[in-house]
N, C-alpha and C positions, 0 to 999 in steps of 0.2 A: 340727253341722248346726243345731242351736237356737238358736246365737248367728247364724247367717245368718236365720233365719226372722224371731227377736226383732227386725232391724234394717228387716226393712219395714212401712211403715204401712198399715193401714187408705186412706192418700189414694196409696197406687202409689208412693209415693217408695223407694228402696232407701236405706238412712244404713248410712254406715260406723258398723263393731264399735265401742260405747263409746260413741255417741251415746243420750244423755239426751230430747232433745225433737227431733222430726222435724224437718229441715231446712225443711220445705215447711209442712206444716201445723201444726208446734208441738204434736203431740199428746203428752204422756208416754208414752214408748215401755215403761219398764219400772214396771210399775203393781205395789202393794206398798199391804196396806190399810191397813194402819197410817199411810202417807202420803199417801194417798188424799186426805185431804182439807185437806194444809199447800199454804201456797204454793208455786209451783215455785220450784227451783232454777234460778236463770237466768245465772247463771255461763258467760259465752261462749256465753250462747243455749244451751246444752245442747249441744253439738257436737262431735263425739270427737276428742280428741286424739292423739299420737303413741304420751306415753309414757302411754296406754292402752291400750295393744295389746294382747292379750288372750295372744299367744303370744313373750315378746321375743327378738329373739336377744343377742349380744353386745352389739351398736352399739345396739341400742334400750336394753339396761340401761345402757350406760352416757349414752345421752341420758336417762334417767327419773333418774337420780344425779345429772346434773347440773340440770335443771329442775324437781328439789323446792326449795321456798323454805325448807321447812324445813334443807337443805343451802346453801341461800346463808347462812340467819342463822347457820348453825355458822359457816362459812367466815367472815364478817365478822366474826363478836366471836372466833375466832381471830386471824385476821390485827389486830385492834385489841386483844389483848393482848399480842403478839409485838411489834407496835410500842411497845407502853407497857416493856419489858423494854427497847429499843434508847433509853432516855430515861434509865436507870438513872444509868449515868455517861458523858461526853462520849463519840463516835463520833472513830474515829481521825482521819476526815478535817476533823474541825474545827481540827488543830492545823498550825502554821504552823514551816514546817521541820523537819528530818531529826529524827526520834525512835525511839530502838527503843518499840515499844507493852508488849512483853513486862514490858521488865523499868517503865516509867512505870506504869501500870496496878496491878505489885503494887507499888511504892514508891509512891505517890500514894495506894491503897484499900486496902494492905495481901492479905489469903486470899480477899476476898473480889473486887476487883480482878483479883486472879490467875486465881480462878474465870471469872470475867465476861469476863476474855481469851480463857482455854482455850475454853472455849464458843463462841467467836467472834462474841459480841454485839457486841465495839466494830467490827464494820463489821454491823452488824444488816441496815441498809436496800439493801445492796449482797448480798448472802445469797443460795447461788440458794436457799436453802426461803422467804425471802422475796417472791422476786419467783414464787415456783410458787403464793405461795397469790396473789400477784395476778394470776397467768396464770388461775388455778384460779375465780374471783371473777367476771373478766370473762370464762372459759367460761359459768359458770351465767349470766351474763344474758343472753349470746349466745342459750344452749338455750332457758331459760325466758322468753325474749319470744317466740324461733319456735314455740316450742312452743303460746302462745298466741296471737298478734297473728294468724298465720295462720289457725287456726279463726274469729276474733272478725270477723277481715276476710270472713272466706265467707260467717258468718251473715247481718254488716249489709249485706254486698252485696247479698242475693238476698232481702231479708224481703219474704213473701209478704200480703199486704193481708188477707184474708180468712183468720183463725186459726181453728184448731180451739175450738171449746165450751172442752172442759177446759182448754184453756190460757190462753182468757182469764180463766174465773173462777175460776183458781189462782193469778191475779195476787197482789200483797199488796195494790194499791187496785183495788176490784170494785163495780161500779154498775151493778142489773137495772130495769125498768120497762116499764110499757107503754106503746108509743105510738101515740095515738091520732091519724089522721086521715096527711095523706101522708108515710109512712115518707123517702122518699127528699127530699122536701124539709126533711125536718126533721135528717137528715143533714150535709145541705148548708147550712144554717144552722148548727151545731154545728160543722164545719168548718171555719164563717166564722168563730167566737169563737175557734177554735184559732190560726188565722192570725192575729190579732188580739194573740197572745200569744206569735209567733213560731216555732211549729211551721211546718214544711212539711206539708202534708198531702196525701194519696194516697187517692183514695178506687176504689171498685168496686161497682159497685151501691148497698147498703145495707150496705156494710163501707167500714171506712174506717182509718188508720194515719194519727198523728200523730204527728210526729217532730223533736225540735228537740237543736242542742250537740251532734250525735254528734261531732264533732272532740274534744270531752274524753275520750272512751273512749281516744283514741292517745296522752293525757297521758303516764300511766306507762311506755310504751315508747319517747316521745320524751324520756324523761328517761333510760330505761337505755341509748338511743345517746349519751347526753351520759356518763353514767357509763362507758360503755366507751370513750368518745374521750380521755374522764379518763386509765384506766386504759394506754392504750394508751400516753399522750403520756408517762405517769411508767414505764413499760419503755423507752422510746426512748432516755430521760436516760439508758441505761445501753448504749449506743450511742455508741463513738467520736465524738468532734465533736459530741453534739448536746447536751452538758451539760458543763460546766466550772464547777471554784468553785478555783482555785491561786493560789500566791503566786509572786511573783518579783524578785530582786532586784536591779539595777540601779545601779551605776558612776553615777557622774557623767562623764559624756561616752563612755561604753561603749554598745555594742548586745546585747544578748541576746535568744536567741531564747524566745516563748513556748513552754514544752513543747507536745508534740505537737500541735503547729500548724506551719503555713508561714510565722508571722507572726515578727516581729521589733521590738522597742522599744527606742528610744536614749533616754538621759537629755541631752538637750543641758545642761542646768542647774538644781540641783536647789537650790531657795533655803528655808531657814527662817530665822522669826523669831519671840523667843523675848518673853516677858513679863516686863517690868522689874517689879525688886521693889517699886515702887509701886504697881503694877497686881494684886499679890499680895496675899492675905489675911496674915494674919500668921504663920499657920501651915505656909505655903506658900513665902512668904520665904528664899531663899536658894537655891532650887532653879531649875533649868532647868523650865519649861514651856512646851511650845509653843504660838504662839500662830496661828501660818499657816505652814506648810508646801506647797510646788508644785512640781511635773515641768513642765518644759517639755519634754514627748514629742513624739516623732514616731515613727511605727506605719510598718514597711514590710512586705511582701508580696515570699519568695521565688518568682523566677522559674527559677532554676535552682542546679542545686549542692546543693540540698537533703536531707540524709539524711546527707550525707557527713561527719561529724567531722574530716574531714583534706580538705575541700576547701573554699576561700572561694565563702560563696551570694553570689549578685548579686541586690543586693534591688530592689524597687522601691519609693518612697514615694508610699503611698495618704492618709495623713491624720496632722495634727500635731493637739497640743492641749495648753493649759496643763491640768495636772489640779491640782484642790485637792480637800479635802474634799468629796465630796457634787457633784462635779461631774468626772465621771468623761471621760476619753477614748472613744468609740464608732466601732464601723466593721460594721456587716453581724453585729448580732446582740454582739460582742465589747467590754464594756467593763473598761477598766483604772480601778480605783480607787486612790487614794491611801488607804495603809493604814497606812506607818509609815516610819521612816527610821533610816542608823545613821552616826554622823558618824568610823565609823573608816574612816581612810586605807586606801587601797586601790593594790598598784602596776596604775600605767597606761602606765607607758615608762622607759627609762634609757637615758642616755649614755656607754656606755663608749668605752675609748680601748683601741689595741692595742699592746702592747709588743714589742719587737723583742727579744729575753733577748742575743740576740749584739751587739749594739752598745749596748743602752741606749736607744735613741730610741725615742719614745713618738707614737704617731699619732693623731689626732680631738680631741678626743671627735664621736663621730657618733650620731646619733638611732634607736634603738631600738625604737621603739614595741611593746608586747605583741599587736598586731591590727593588719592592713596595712603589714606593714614595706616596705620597700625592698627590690627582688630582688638589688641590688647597691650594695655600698659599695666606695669606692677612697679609701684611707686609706696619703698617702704612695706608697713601691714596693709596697704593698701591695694584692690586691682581693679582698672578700668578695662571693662570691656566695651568697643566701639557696637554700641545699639541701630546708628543711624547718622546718616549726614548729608546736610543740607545746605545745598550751595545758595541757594538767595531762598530765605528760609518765608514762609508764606503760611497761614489758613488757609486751607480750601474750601468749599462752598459745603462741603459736607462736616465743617468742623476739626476737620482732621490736617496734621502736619505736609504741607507739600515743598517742593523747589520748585519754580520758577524758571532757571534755567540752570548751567551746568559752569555759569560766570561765579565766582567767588565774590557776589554783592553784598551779599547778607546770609556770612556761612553761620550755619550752628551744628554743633554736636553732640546727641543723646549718648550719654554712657552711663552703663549698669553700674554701681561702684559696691564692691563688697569692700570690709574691714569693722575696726574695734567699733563698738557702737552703730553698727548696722544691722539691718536684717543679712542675716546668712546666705541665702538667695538672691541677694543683691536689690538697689535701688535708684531707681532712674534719676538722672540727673543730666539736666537742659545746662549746654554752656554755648555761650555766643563769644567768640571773641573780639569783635569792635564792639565797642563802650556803647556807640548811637541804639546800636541793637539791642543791648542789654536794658538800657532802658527804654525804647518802643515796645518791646515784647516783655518786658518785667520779670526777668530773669530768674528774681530770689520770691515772685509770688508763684512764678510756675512749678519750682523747683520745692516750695512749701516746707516740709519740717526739714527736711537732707541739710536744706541752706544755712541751719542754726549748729549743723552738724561738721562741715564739711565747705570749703571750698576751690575754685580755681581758680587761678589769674593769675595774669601776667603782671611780675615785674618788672618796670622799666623797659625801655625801646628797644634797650641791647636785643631784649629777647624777641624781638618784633623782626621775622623778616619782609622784606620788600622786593621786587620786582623793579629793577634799575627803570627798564622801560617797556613801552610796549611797542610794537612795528605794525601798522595798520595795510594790510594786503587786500588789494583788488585782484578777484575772484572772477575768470570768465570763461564761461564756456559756450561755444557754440556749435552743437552738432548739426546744424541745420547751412552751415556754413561751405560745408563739401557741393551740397544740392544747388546749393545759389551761385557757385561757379558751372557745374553742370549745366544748368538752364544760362547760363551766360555764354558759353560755350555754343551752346542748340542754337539759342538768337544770334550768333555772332557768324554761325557756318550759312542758319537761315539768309543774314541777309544779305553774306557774300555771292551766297548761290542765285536771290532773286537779283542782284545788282549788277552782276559783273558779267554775268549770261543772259541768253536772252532764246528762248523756244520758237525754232524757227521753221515754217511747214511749208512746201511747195506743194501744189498740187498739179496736175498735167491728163492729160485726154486729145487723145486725137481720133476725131470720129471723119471719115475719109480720108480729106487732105486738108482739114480744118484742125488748125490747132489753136488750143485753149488752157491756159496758162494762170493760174491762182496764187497768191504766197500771202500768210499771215503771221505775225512775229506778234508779242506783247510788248515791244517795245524798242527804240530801234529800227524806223522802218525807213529810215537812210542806209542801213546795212542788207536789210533785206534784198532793197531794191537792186543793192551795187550786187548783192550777188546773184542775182537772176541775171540781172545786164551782163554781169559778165563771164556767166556760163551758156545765155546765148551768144555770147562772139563770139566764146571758143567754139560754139559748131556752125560759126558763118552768119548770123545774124548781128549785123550793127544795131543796137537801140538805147535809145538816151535814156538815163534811168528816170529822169521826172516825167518821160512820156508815157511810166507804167503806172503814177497815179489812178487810183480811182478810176479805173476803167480805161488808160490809154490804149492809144491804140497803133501797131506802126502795121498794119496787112502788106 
C-alpha cells in the first residue's frame, strides 16, 4: 500500500511503481537526506521502468536478465572470446575438396589439433552454442532498447513547461536571481536569445522550457536497430540459399550442376597460358606458371527434372561470361570465380564398335558420349536401344542399379540389343566403359549368356575422348549481404546522431521576482553552461559559467 501512496505527487499525478521524478511536475518522488541536496538523477527523466517492477513474475525476470547491460557486456566479450578460439586453426569450410577433418587436423597439429576437432571448434561459427549467444546478444538489445526508449519516448513527449522548485534547482547547471521590473517580458526576451541559439522554445506565463537536438537522445537505439539488423542478416547466412562460399569443378565442355542450387555451369573452353622462361626470375625458370587462365561459361537455370539423379534437367540459359581472375561470372546475387585449374584428362566420350563373337564381324565404331547420348544406335543387323545410364554407377541398398552423382566416375550403360542370334524383343546388355569398372562390377558375369554372344569395346585410345582440362570455380553467394550493410548504415547514422549532438533542456520559472533557472544536457555540460551564460548577458545579466555549477549562485 506504500509503494501506491509513494507514487503520487503532491501535483495529482499518479506515476507508475519505480518512478523516480513525477511525470508531470518532476518532483523527486523518493526523498532520502543524504541526497537531498545532489543533483537529480535524470536518467530517462526518472520514469519507471519494466524491469523495475517491484513484484516480477517469470516473464519479467527473465525481461530484467536480459535488459542489464551489465549482461550484454558478459554476452559480448563471451561471444568475442569464442570467436577468438574459432581463429586457432583453419575452419573446415575453408578447405577446398573432400577431406576427412578428423584425421587432417590431428596429422596437420598433432593432440592438440585432435583436441581442437573433438571439441568442434573447426566449424566454431556454424555451432548452434555460437549462433545461441548471437541469438542471446541481439535478444538483449531487443529488451534493453524496449525497456528504455519506451519510458524516454513518454517522458520527452509529455514534458510539462512549468517544473517543480526542487527539480529545477537539482539540476547540475542552476541560476537564481532577482528580477526586476516586468517578469513576463524579460521572459520573452531570454527566449529570444535561446531561439537565437537554436532551441525551440515553449513558454507558459513566467515559465518557460527550452529545448534544442532532442533527435540525438534516439542515437543509441537507432544504432542498436542497425546492430540487430547486423545480427539478424549473419543468422540468415545460415539459411539454405542465402549464403554460399563452394568449389566446383568443371570438364572442359561438360555441364555441372552447382550444389544445392537449381543452377548449372558449362565450361565451353577452358584456355591457359603459361610464362616463358624469359619472363621468369631465375629462380622460377623451368617451372610452369600461370600467367592467364579463363572459362568461357555459360550459367543455366533448371526448369525441370531437377532433384532427380537419374533423370536429364532441361535447363535454360540465363547468362554466359568469360571468367578470369578477379572478374567473376554474376547472375542474381551468384558469382563464379576463377580459382584454379587441373590440366588432367578427364573421359568425355568413346567410340566403341560391337562385335558379333559368331561370325567375327565387327560393327561402328559409333559415338558414345558420357551425357546425352543417343537413345538409339543401329550398327549393321544390329540395334541398340539406350535402356539407362549411369554416371558413377552404384548398388543401392535395395539391390537395385543407382548413380551417385551426375560426375562421369563410374559411367555404365544398359542397352536393349536386338539382332541375328537374339531374342526379337531384345536383351539387356550392361556395358561400363573404363576397364577398372568392368572388372569391379564383372561386367561379362552381369551380362551372362548375351556375353558369349555379342560384345562392346573399345578399340584403342584413338577412340577414347578426353577432356583437355578441367577449371575449378569458387561459388559464392550472399544474399544476407544487402541486410549487413543496412544495419551498418543504422549503426553508423546511430552513432553519429548520439556523438556529434548533444539534448539539451533549459528550464525557467519565475514565481514573483524570484527567478529560477535549470539546464540538463547528456553530455557536454561546458556547452550548456556557455549557453545559459550567454543568453543571460544578452538580456543584462553578467555570469561566470563555472558559478552555475551545481547549484551556483550570483542573486
Amino acid at each position: 500500500m506504500s509503494l501506491i501512496e509513494n507514487t503520487k505527487c503532491e501535483c495529482g499525478h499518479q506515476n507508475a511503481v519505480g518512478t523516480v521524478l513525477c511525470e508531470s511536475c518532476g518532483k523527486p518522488l523518493e526523498e532520502q537526506k543524504d541526497t537531498a541536496e545532489l543533483p537529480l538523477e535524470m536518467r530517462y527523466d526518472g520514469v519507471a521502468r519494466r524491469s523495475q517492477k517491484s513484484n516480477p513474475n517469470v516473464i519479467d525476470r527473465v525481461w530484467n536478465f536480459f535488459s542489464s547491460v551489465k549482461i550484454a557486456i558478459y554476452l559480448i566479450v563471451l561471444t568475442f572470446l569464442t570467436a577468438m578460439l574459432g581463429t586457432i586453426y583453419p575452419q573446415e569450410n575453408t578447405f577446398v575438396g573432400n577431406f576427412d577433418p578428423a584425421v587432417y587436423y590431428e596429422e596437420t597439429y598433432g593432440l592438440t589439433g585432435k583436441i581442437y576437432y573433438m571439441l568442434g571448434l573447426t566449424h566454431t561459427y556454424e555451432s548452434w552454442w555460437f549462433i545461441g549467444l548471437l541469438v542471446m546478444i541481439g535478444t538483449s538489445l531487443v529488451i534493453c532498447s524496449l525497456d528504455r526508449v519506451l519510458p524516454l519516448y513518454r517522458a520527452l513527449s509529455k514534458q510539462q513547461i512549468r517544473k517543480h522548485l526542487q527539480f529545477i534547482l537539482r539540476q547540475k547547471t542552476v541560476f537564481k536571481h532577482t528580477i526586476e521590473g516586468d517578469t513576463g517580458h524579460w521572459a520573452e526576451q531570454f527566449g529570444a536569445q535561446l531561439k537565437r541559439k537554436g532551441y525551440r522554445v515553449h513558454r507558459d506565463g513566467t515559465a518557460l522550457l527550452a529545448e534544442k537536438n532532442r533527435f540525438s537522445r534516439w542515437g543509441p537505439y537507432i544504432n542498436h536497430i542497425g546492430l540487430i539488423l547486423f545480427l539478424l542478416a549473419i543468422l540468415a547466412r545460415s539459411i539454405p540459399g542465402f549464403q554460399m562460399d563452394t568449389y566446383v569443378s568443371v570438364p572442359d565442355g561438360d555441364t555441372v550442376q552447382i550444389p544445392d542450387t537449381n543452377y548449372y555451369v558449362k565450361s565451353e573452353k577452358f584456355t591457359v597460358e603459361f610464362y616463358k622462361d624469359e619472363e621468369l626470375p631465375d629462380k622460377l625458370k623451368g617451372t610452369a606458371r600461370a600467367k592467364l587462365y579463363e572459362t568461357k561459361a555459360v550459367l543455366y537455370e533448371c526448369v525441370s527434372g531437377c532433384g532427380d539423379p537419374t533423370a536429364k534437367p532441361e535447363l535454360r540459359e540465363v547468362t554466359r561470361h568469360d571468367i578470369v581472375v578477379n572478374d567473376p561470372l554474376k547472375y542474381k546475387g551468384l558469382k563464379l570465380y576463377q580459382f584454379d585449374f587441373d590440366l588432367t584428362p578427364r573421359l568425355n566420350a568413346v567410340h566403341p564398335v560391337l562385335v558379333d563373337k559368331k561370325t567375327g564381324n565387327v560393327y561402328g565404331p559409333f559415338d558414345l558420349p558420357m551425357r546425352d547420348s543417343a537413345m538409339q544406335h543401329k550398327l549393321g543387323p544390329f540395334t541398340l536401344d539406350l535402356y539407362a545410364n549411369y554416371m558413377e554407377f552404384a548398388i543401392g541398398d535395395n539391390g537395385e542399379p543407382t548413380t551417385l552423382s551426375r560426375d562421369p566416375v563410374a559411367p555404365a550403360f544398359i542397352f536393349s540389343v536386338k539382332g541375328p542370334g537374339l531374342d526379337p524383343a531384345g536383351e539387356p546388355y550392361m556395358y561400363f566403359p573404363m576397364q577398372k569398372d568392368k572388372v569391379k562390377f564383372a561386367q561379362d558375369t552381369i551380362n551372362k549368356g548375351i556375353a558369349d554372344k555379342i560384345e562392346i569395346r573399345v578399340d584403342g585410345m584413338d577412340n577414347v575422348d578426353f577432356s583437355e582440362a578441367s577449371t575449378h570455380l569458387n561459388v559464392r553467394m550472399d544474399r544476407a549481404l544487402p541486410y549487413v550493410w543496412v544495419g551498418a548504415v543504422f549503426s553508423m547514422i546511430g552513432l553519429l546522431m548520439g556523438s556529434y549532438w548533444q539534448h539539451r533542456r533549459i528550464w525557467l520559472r519565475i514565481d514573483g521576482s524570484e527567478l529560477s533557472l535549470g539546464a540538463h544536457t547528456n553530455k557536454n555540460w561546458y556547452g550548456m553552461r556557455a549557453d545559459v551564460a550567454g543568453a543571460l548577458k544578452k538580456v543584462g545579466i553578467a555570469v561566470d559559467p563555472k558559478s552555475l555549477d551545481n547549484g551556483g549562485n550570483n542573486a
